[in-house]
N, C-alpha and C positions, 0 to 999 in steps of 0.2 A: 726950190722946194717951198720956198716961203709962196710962193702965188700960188702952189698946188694947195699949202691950206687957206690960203687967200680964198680961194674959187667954191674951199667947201665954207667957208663962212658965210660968205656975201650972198646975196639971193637977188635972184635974177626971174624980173617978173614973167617973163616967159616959160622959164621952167616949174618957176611956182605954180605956175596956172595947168602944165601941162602935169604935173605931180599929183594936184589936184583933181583934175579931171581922171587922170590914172589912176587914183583913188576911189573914186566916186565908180566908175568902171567897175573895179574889182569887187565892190562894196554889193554892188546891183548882181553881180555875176555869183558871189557868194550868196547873195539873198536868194536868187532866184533857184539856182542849183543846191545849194548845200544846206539854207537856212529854212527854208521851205520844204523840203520833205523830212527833214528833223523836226519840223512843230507838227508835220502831217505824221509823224511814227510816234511821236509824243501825244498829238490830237489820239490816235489811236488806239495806244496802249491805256491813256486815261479815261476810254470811252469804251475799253474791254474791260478795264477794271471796275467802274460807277456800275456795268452789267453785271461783271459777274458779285459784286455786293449790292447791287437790287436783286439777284438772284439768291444771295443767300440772307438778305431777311425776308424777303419772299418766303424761301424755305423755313427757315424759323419760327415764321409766323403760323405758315401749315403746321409745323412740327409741335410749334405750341397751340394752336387747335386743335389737332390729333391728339395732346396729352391730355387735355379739359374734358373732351369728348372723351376718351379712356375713362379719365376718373369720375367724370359722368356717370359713365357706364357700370364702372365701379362700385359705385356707391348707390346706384337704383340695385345692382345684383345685391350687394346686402343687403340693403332695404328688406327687397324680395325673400333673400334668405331668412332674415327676420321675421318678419310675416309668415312664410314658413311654418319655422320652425313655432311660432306664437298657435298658427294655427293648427300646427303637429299637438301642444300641449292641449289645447282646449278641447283637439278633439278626444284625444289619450283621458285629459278628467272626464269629459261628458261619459263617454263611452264604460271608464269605469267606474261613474257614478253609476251608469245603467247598466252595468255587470252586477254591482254590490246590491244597486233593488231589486232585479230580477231572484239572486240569490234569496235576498229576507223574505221575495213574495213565495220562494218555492220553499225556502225553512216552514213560513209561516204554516204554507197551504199543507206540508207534511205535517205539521203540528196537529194543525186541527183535524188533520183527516186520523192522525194517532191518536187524538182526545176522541173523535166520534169511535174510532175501531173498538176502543175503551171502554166508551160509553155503552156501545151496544154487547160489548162483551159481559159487559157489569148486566146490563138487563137479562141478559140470555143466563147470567149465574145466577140471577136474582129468581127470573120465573124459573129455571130446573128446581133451586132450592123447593120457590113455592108450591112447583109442583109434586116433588118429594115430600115435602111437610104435609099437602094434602093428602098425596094416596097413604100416608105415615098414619094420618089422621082420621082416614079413611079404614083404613085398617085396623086401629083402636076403636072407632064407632061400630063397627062392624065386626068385634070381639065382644063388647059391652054388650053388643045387642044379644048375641050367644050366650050369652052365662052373667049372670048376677053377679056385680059385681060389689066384692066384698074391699075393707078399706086396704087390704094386704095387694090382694090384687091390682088398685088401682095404684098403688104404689110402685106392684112391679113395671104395669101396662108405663108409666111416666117414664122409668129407668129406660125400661127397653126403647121409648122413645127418644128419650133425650140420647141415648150411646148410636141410634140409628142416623140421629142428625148430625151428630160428631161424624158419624163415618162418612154420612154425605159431605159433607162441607171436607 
């Protein structure tokens, strides 16, 4: 028993060398078959992944140009609204600044055409008067000349005139 562990101590250069080489064997056999499509599934899976994360900042990149370009867009529609509505106001004052002149021109233009209808009403009262006072007057010259007139009479002739212009008027 003692040389059976004798035989695993000792080392014998022919088996060394063949241990060795049967090493080296299986080292190459493992490379080739097992350690090589492991780095080729690993190459692979690391070279789906580097894509699909240049794919998505790719995407994010769109995404956050798609949001600039929104709020772009955004923000020119206010704008727009603004302007708008600026120019909703301006035209609303313009327009009823020229509602409220149009109005004072036609107050005025009735005014005055109510001051002329006045005017000519006053004259149309003025000549009936004066023509009243004439035939009135006409009528007393034309008494006088009838009959002598005494100072009683020309007092009544003035009465009777003056209560005929009351009545006119």
């Amino acid at each position: 028993m003692e040389q059976v562990y004798q035989a695993l101590i000792t080392l014998d250069g022919w088996t060394f060398l063949a241990q060795i080489c049967n090493l080296m064997i299986q080292m190459l056999i493992f490379k080739k078959f097992l350690l090589n499509p492991v780095k080729k599934v690993i190459a692979d899976r690391k070279a789906k992944a580097d894509s699909e994360i240049a794919d998505a900042k790719k995407l994010r990149e769109e995404a956050e140009a798609m949001k600039a370009e929104y709020e772009q867009n955004l923000q020119n529609a206010r704008t727009e609204a603004n302007q708008i509505v600026t120019s909703a106001q301006k035209t609303a004052t313009a327009r009823g600044e020229e509602i409220v002149g149009e109005a004072r021109a036609q107050a005025a233009a009735l005014k005055q055409k109510a001051e002329a209808d006045i005017a000519q009403e006053r004259k149309k009262a003025v000549n009936e008067v004066k023509d009243e006072i004439g035939g009135i007057a006409m009528e007393i010259a034309s008494k006088v000349v009838e009959r002598e007139i005494k100072e009683e009479d020309h007092k009544d002739l003035i009465d009777e005139f003056i209560k005929n212009v009351g009545e006119a008027s």
